[in-house]
NUMILO-454528 format. One record per residue (C-alpha): residue number from 1; residue in one letter; z, y, x. Coordinates in steps of 0.02 Angstrom, whole numbers. Example, Ala and Ser with C-alpha at 12.3 -4.5 7.8 and 13.67 -1.06 7.14 Angstrom:
2
<site pos="1" code="a" z="390" y="-225" x="615"/>
<site pos="2" code="s" z="357" y="-53" x="684"/>
***
This chain:
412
<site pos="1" code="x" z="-43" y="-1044" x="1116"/>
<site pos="2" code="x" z="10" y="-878" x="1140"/>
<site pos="3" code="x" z="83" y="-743" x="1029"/>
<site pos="4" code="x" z="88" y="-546" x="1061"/>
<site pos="5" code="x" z="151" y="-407" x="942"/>
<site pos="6" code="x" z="178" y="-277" x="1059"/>
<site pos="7" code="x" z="34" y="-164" x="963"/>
<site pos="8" code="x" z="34" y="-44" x="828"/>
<site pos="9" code="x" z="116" y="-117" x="664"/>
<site pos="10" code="x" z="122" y="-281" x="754"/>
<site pos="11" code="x" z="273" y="-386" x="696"/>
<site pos="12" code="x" z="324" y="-529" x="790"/>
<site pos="13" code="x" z="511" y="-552" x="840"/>
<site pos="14" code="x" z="480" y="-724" x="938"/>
<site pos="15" code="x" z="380" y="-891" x="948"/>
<site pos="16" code="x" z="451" y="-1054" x="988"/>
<site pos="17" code="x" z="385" y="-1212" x="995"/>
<site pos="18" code="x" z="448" y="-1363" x="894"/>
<site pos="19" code="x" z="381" y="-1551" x="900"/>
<site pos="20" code="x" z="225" y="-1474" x="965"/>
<site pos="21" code="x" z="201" y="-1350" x="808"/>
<site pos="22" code="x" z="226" y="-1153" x="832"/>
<site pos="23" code="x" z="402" y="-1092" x="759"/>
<site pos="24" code="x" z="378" y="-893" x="734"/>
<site pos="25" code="x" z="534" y="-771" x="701"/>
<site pos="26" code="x" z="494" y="-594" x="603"/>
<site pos="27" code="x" z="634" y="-471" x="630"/>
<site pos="28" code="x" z="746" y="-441" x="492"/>
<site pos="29" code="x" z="833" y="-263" x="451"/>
<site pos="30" code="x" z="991" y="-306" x="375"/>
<site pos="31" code="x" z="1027" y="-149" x="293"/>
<site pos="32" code="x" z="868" y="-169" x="166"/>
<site pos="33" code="x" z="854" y="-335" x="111"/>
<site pos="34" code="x" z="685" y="-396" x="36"/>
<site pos="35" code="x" z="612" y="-320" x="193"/>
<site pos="36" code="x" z="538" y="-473" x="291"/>
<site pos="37" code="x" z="363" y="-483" x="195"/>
<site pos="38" code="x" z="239" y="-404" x="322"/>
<site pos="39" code="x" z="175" y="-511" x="479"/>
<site pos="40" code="x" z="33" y="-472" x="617"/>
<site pos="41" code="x" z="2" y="-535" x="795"/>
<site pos="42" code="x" z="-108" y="-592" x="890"/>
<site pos="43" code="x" z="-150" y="-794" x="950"/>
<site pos="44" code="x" z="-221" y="-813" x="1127"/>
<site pos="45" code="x" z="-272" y="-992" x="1210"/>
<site pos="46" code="x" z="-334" y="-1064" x="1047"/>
<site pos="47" code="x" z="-443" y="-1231" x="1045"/>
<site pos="48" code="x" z="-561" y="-1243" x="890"/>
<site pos="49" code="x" z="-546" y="-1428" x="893"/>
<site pos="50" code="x" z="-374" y="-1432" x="849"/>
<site pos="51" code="x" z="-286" y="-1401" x="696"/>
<site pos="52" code="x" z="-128" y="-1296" x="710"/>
<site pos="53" code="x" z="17" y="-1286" x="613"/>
<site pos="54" code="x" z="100" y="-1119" x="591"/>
<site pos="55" code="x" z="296" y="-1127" x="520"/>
<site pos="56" code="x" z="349" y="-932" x="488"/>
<site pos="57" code="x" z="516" y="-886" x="471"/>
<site pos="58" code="x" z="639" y="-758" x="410"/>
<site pos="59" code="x" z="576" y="-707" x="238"/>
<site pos="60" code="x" z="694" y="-666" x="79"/>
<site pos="61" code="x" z="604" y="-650" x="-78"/>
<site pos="62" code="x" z="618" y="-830" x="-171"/>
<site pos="63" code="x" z="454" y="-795" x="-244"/>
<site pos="64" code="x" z="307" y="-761" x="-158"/>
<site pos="65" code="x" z="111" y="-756" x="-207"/>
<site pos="66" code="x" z="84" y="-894" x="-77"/>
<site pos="67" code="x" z="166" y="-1024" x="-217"/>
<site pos="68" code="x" z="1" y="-949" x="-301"/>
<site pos="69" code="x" z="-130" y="-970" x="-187"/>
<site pos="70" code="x" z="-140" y="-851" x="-65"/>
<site pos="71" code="x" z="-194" y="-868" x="89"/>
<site pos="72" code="x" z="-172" y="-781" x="265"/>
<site pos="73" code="x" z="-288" y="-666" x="351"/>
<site pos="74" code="x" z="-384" y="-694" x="499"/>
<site pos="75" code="x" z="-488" y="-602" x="637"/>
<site pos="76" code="x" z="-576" y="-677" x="783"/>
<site pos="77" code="x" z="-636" y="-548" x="904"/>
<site pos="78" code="x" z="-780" y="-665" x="951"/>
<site pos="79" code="x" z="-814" y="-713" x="783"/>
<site pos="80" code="x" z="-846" y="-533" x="722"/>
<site pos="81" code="x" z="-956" y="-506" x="914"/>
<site pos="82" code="x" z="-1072" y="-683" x="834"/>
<site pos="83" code="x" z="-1080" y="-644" x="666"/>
<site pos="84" code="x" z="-1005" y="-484" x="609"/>
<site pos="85" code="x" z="-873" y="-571" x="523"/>
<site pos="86" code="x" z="-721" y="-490" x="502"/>
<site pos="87" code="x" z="-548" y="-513" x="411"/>
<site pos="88" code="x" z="-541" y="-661" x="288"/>
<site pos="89" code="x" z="-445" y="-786" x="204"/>
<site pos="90" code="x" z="-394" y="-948" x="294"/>
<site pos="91" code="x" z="-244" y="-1079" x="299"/>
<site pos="92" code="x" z="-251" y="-1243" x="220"/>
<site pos="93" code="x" z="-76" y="-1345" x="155"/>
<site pos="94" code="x" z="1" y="-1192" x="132"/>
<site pos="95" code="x" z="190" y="-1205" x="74"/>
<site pos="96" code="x" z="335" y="-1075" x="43"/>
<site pos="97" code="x" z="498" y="-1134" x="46"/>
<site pos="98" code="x" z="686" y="-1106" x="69"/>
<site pos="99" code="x" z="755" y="-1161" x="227"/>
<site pos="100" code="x" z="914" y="-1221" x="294"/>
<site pos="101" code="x" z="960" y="-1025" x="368"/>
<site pos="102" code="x" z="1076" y="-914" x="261"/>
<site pos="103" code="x" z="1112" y="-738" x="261"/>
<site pos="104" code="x" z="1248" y="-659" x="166"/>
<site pos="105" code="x" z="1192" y="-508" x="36"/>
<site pos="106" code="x" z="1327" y="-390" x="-5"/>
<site pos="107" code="x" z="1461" y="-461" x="93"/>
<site pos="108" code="x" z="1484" y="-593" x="-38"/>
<site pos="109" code="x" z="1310" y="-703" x="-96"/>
<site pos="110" code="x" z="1253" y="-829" x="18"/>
<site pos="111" code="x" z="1073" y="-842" x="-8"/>
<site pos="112" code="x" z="928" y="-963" x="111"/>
<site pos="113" code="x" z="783" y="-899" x="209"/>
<site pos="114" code="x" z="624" y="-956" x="159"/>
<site pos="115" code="x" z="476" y="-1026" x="268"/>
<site pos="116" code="x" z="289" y="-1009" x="247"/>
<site pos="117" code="x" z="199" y="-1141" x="337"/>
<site pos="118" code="x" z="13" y="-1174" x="330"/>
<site pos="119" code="x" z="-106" y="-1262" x="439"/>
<site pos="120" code="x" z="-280" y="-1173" x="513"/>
<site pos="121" code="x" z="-430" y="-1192" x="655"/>
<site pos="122" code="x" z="-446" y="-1049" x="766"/>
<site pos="123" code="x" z="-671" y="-1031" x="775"/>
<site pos="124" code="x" z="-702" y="-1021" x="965"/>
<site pos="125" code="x" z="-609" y="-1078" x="1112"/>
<site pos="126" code="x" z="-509" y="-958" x="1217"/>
<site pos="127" code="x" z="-544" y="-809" x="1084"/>
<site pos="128" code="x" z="-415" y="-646" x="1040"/>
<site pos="129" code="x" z="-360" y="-706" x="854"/>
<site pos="130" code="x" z="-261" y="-586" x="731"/>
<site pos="131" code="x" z="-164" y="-650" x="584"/>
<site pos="132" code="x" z="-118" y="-529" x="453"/>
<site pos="133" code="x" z="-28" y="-553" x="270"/>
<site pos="134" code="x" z="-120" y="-408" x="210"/>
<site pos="135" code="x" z="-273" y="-298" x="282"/>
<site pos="136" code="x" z="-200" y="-226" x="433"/>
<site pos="137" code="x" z="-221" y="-15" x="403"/>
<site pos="138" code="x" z="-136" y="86" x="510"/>
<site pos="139" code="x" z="-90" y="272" x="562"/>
<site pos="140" code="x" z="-224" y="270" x="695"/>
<site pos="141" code="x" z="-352" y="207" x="556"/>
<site pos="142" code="x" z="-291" y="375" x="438"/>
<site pos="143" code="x" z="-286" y="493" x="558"/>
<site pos="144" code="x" z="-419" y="443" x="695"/>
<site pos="145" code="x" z="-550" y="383" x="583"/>
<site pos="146" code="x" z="-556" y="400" x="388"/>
<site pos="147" code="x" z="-475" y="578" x="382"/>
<site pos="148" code="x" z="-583" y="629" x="516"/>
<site pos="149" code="x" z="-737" y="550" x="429"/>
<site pos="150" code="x" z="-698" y="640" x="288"/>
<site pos="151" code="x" z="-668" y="812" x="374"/>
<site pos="152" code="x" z="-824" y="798" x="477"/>
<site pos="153" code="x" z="-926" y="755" x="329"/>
<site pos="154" code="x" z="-1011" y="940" x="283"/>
<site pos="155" code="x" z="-989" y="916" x="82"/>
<site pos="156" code="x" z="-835" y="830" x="78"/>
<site pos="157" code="x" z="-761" y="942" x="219"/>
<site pos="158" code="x" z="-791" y="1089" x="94"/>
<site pos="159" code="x" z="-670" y="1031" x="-37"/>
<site pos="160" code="x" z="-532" y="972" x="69"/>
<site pos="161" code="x" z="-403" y="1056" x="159"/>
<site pos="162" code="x" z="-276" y="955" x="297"/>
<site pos="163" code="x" z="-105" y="1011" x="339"/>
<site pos="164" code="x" z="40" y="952" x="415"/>
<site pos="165" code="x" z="165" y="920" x="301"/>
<site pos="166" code="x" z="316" y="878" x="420"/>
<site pos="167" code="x" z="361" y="793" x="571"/>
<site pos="168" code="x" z="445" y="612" x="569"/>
<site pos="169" code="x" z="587" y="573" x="654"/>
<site pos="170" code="x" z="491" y="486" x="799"/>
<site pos="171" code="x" z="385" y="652" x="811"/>
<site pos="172" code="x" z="218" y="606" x="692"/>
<site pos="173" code="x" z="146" y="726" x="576"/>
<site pos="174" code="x" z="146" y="670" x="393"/>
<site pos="175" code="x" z="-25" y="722" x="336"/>
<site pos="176" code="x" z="-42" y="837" x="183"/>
<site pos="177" code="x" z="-221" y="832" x="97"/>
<site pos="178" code="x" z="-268" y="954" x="-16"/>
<site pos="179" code="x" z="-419" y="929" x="-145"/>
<site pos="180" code="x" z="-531" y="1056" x="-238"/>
<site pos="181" code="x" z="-655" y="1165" x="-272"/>
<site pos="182" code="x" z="-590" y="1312" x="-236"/>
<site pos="183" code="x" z="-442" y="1283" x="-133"/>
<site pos="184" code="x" z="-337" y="1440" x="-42"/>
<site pos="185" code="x" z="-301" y="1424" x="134"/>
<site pos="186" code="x" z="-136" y="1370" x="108"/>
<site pos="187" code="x" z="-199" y="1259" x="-62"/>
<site pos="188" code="x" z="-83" y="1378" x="-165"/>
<site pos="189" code="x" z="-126" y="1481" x="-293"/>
<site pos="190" code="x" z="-109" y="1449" x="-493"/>
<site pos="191" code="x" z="-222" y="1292" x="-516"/>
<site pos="192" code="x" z="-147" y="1122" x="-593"/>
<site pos="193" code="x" z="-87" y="986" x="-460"/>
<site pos="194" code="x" z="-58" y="811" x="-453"/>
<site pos="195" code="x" z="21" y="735" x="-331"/>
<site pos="196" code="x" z="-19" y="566" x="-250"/>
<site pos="197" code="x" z="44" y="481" x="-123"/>
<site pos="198" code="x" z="55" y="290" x="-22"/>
<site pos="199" code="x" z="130" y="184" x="104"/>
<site pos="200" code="x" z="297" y="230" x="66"/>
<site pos="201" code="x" z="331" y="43" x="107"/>
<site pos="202" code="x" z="229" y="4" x="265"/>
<site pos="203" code="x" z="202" y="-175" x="228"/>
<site pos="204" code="x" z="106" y="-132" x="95"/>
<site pos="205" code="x" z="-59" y="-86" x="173"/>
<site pos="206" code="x" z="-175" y="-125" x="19"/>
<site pos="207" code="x" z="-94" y="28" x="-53"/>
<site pos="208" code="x" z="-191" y="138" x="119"/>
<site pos="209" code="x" z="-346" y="29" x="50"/>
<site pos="210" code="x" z="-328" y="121" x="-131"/>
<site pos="211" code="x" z="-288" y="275" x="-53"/>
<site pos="212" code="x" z="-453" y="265" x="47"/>
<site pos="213" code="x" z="-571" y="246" x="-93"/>
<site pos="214" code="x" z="-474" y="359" x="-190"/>
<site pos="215" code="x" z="-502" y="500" x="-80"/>
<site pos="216" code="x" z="-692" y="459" x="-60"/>
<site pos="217" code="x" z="-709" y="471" x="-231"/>
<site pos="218" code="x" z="-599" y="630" x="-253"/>
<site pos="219" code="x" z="-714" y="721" x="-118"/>
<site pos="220" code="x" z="-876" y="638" x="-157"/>
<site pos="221" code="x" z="-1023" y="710" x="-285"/>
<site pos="222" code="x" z="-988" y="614" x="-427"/>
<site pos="223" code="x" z="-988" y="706" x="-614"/>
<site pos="224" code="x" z="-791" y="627" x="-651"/>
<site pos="225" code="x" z="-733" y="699" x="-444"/>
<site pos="226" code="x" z="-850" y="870" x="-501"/>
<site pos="227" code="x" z="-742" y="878" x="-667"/>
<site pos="228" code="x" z="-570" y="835" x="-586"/>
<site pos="229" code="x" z="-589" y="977" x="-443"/>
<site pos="230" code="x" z="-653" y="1111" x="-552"/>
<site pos="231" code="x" z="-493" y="1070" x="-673"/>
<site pos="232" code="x" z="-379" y="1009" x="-544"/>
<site pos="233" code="x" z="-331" y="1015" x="-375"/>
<site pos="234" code="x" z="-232" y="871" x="-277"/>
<site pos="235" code="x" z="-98" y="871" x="-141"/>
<site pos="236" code="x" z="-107" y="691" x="-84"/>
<site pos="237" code="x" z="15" y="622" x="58"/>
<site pos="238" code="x" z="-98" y="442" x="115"/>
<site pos="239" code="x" z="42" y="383" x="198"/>
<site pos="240" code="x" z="211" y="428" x="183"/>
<site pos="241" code="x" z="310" y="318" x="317"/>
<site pos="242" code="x" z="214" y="349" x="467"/>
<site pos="243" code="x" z="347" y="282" x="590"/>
<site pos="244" code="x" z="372" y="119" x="473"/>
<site pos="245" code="x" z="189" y="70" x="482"/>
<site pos="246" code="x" z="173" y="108" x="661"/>
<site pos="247" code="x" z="316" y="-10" x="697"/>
<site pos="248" code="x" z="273" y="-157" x="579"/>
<site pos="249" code="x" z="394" y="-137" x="461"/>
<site pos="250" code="x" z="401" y="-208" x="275"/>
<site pos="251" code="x" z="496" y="-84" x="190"/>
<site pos="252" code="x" z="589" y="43" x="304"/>
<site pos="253" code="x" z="583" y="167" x="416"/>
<site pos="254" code="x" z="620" y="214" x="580"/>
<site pos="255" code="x" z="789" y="262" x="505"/>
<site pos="256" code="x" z="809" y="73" x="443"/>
<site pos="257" code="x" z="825" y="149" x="264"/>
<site pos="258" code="x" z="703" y="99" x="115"/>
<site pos="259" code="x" z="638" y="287" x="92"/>
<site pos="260" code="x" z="581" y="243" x="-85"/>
<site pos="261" code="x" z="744" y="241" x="-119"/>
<site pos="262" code="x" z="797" y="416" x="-63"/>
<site pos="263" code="x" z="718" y="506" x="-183"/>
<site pos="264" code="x" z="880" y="574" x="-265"/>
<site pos="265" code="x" z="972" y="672" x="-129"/>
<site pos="266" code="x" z="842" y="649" x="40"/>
<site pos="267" code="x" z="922" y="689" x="201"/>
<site pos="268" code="x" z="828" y="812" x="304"/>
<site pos="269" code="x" z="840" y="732" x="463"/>
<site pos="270" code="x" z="857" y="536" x="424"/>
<site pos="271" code="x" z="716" y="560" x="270"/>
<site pos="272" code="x" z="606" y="722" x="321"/>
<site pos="273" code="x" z="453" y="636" x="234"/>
<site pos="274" code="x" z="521" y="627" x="74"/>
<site pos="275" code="x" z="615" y="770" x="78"/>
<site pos="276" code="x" z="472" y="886" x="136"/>
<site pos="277" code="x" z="360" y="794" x="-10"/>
<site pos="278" code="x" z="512" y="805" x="-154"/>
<site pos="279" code="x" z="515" y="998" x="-97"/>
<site pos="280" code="x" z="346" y="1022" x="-121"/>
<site pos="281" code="x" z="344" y="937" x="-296"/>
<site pos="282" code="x" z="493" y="1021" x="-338"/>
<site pos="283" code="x" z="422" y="1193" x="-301"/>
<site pos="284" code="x" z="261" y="1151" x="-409"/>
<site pos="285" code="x" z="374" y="1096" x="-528"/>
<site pos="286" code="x" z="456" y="1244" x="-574"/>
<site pos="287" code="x" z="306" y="1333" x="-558"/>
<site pos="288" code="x" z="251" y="1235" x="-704"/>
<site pos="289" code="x" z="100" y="1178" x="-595"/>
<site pos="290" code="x" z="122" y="997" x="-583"/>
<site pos="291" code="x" z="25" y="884" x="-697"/>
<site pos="292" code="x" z="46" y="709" x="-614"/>
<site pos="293" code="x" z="135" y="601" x="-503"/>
<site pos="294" code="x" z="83" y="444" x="-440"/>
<site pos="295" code="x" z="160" y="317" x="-288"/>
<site pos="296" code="x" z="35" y="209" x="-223"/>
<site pos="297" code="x" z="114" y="18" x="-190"/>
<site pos="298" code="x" z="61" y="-158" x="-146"/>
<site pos="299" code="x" z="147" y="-295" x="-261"/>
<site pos="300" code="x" z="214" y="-473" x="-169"/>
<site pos="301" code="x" z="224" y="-563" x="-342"/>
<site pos="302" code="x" z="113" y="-531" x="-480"/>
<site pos="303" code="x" z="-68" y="-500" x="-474"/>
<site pos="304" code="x" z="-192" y="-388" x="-543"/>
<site pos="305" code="x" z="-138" y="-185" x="-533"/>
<site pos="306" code="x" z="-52" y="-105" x="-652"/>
<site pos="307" code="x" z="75" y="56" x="-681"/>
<site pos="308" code="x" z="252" y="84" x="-696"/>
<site pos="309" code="x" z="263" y="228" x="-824"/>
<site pos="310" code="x" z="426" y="310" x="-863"/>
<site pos="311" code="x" z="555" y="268" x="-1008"/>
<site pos="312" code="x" z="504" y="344" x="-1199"/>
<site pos="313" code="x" z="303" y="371" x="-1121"/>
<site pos="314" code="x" z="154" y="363" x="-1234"/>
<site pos="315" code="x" z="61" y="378" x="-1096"/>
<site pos="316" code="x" z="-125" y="322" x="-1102"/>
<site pos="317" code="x" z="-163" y="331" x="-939"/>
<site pos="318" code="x" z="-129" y="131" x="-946"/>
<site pos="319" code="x" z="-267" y="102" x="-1066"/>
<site pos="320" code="x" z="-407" y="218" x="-976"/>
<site pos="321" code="x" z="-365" y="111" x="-823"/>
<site pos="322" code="x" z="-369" y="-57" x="-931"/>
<site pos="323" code="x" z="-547" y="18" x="-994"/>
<site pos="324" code="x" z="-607" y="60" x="-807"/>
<site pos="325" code="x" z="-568" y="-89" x="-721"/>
<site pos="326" code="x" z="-568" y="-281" x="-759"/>
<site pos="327" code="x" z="-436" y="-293" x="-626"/>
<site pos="328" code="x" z="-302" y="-206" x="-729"/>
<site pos="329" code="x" z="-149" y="-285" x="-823"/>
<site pos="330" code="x" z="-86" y="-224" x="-971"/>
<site pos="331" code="x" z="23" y="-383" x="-981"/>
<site pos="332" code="x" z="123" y="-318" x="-808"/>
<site pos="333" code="x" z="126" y="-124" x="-861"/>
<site pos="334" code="x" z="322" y="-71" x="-895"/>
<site pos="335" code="x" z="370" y="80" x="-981"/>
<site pos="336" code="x" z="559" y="96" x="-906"/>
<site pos="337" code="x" z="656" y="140" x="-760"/>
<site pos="338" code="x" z="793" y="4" x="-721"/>
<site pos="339" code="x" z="927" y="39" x="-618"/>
<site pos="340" code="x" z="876" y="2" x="-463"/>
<site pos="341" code="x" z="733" y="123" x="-483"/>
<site pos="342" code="x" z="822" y="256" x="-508"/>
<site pos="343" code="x" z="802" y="338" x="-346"/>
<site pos="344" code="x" z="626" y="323" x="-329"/>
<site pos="345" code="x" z="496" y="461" x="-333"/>
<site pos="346" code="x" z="446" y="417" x="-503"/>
<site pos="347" code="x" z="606" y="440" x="-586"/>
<site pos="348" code="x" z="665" y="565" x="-503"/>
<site pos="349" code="x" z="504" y="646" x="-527"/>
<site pos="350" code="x" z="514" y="630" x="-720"/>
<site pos="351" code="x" z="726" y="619" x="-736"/>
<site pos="352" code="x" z="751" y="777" x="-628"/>
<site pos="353" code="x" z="589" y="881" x="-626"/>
<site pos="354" code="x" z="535" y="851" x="-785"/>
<site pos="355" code="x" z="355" y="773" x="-755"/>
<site pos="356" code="x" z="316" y="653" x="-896"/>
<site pos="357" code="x" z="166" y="613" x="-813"/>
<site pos="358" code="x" z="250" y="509" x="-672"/>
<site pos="359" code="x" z="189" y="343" x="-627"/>
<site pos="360" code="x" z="220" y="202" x="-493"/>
<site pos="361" code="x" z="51" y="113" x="-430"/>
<site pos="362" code="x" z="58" y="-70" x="-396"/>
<site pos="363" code="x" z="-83" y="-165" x="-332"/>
<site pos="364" code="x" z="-55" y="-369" x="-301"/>
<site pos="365" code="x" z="-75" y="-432" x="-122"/>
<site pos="366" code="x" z="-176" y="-583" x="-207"/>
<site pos="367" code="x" z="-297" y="-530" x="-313"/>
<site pos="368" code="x" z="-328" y="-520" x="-516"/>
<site pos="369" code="x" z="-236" y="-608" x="-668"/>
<site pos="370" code="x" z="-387" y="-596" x="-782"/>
<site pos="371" code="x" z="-573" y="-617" x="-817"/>
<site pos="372" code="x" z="-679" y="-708" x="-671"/>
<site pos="373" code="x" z="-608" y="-654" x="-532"/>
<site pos="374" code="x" z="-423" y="-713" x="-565"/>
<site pos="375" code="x" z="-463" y="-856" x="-442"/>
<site pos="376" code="x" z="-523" y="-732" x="-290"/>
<site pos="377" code="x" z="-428" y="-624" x="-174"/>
<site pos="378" code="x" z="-445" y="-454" x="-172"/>
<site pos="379" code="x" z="-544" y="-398" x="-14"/>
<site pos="380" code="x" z="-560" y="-232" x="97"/>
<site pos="381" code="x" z="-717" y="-188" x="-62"/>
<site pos="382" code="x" z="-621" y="-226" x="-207"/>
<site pos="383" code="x" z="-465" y="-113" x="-155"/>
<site pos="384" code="x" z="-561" y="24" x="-95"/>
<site pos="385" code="x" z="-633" y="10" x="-268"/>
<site pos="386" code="x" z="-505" y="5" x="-343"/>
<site pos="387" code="x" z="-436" y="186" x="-304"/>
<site pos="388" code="x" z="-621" y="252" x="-361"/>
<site pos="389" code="x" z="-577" y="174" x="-532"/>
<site pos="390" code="x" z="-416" y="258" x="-541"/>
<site pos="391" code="x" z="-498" y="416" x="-499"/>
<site pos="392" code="x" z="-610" y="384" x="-647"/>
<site pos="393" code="x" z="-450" y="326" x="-760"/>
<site pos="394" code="x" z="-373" y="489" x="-732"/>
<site pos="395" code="x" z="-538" y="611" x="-761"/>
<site pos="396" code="x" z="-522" y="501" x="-947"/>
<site pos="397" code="x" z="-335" y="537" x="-977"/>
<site pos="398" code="x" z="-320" y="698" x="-909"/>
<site pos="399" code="x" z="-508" y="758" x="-977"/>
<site pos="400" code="x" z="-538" y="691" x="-1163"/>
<site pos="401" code="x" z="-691" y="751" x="-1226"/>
<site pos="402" code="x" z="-782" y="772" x="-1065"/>
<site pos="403" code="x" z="-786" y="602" x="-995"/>
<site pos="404" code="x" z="-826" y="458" x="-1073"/>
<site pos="405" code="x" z="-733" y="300" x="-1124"/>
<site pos="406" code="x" z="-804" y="144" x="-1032"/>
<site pos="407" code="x" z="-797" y="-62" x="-1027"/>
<site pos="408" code="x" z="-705" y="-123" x="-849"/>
<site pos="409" code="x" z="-807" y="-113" x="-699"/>
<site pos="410" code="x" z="-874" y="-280" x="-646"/>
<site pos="411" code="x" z="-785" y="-383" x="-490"/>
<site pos="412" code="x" z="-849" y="-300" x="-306"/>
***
């Protein structure tokens, strides 16, 4: 077999080979631990008669969703050519364990790597194979197809406006999109905002999934996107750590800092991203102009999606969601900021700005908790869906009276 990486948000450090099974090292960034999560490269030289055994190395987190089922993702170029096939679950024995590698955290603990091993037949001989832990989504897909889609579109393109935000430090531009029905040239002017944003993590690439059919629904013709842009408008970031996900990275950036955790005093050159976006907020802020926060994330432990409201909230922006989605958990919905969250945009969106309204999106990399679909993974659909229902959550809380409680939405 042969591995490659060497592609955008590929992650692959090297491959080795070990009693005839592959041995593959993922890069670790020591100065943000809980990092090594995210994996995708590509398998050359495959035979589809024989069954290969994949041992992964390198990740941290003693828990992992793979202990609950979860599965890998595969592409097969020639698969998707045959039978338009493309990303899906695959991996049989599938384990997660600590191994006999140690790291030291904090100068002090000792603590073991963990392997995930699981075994797998590639479809077709000699075929260009992808695995992925998550749908692969990257800056090229945002700003070379879906934004484009969306600004060539001649509705949609009326009630959106792009901008660039800021340059990264590697020399991207951190998208600004700006949503409503009457929206200035510049998006200013005196209307209520809410601010959304994803990706801060790169890893977590369902997050770009919500994001996507969250924006389709926020520019499409439905009565709940009509109500929200004649009330509202929206200054959404899709993804805020360009250089991380072009890279491959889990958590960081190019700056090897966790920029979800910068939130408090962002460094201009080392974190322009979040300190262009906690500018902007800030300036909405004391404009009294800013209704609503919310950070977009993927979840590598518990399943379903759910919110992380702020201490003393009676929000019910929890329930509307519980109400529009059979996917939501009301079980894993927290109403506190613990100290290691204390940084991030939602606190220091609510602790320092004032915004009550300030929430933390996460979305499982596995699937649901509840109902029928608890046994499924969440697919490419069901995410996508996902951000339409939170569109629709949010026209309830932020609406009352005009739209209309409903029962969850059925699994997609």
């Amino acid at each position: 077999l042969r591995f490659e990486s060497r592609f955008e948000s590929g992650n692959l450090r090297k491959g080795e080979n070990l009693y005839s099974s592959p041995l593959l090292h993922f890069p670790v960034s020591l100065p943000v631990f809980n990092c090594t999560q995210w994996f995708y490269f590509r398998v050359l030289n495959g035979l589809s008669s024989k069954l290969y055994t994949l041992s992964l190395l390198n990740f941290i987190k003693p828990d992992s969703l793979y202990k609950d089922g979860m599965q890998p993702l595969l592409y097969s170029r020639e698969e998707e050519r045959r039978t338009g096939k493309g990303w899906h679950r695959v991996g049989e024995s599938i384990s997660y364990q600590a191994n006999v590698r140690q790291f030291h955290k904090n100068g002090q603990q000792v603590n073991n790597f963990f392997t995930l091993r699981f075994s797998l037949q590639l479809p077709y001989d000699d075929d260009e194979c992808y695995l992925a832990m998550c749908y692969p989504y990257t800056y090229h897909d945002l700003q070379q197809r879906h934004l484009l889609e969306l600004q060539s579109d001649s509705l949609r393109s009326q009630r959106l406006r792009r901008c660039e935000l800021c340059k990264t430090i590697a020399g991207n531009v951190l998208d600004l999109v700006m949503i409503g029905n009457d929206l200035q040239v510049h998006g200013r002017g005196s209307a209520q905002l809410l601010v959304i944003t994803a990706r801060v993590h790169p890893g977590e690439s369902n997050a770009s999934l919500i994001m996507h059919g969250l924006l389709d629904y926020l520019t499409g013709p439905s009565h709940h996107a009509h109500e929200l842009r004649r009330a509202f408008s929206f200054f959404v970031v899709p993804m805020l750590n360009p250089d991380g996900v072009i890279l491959g990275n889990y958590r960081c950036s190019l700056s090897g800092h966790d920029l979800n955790r910068q939130w408090i005093e962002p460094d201009a050159q080392l974190h322009p991203e979040i300190s262009s976006v906690k500018r902007l907020c800030k300036e909405l802020a004391m404009a009294n102009r800013l209704v609503l926060f919310l950070d977009i994330h993927g979840h590598s432990c518990k399943k379903g999606f759910f919110l992380y409201c702020c201490e003393d909230s009676v929000s019910g922006l929890p329930w509307a969601m519980s109400r529009r989605s059979a996917f939501y958990s009301l079980g894993n919905t927290t109403y506190k900021i613990g100290k290691s969250k204390v940084n991030t945009g939602r606190a220091v969106v609510y602790n320092e700005l004032g915004c009550i309204d300030s929430y933390t999106c996460e979305a499982s990399f596995l699937g649901s908790e509840v109902g029928g679909a608890q046994s499924l993974h969440f697919n490419e659909a069901s995410l996508r869906n996902v951000g339409a229902q939170i569109a629709e959550s949010l026209s309830e809380y932020l609406l009352p009276g005009l739209i209309e409680p409903q029962t969850p939405g059925a699994w997609h």
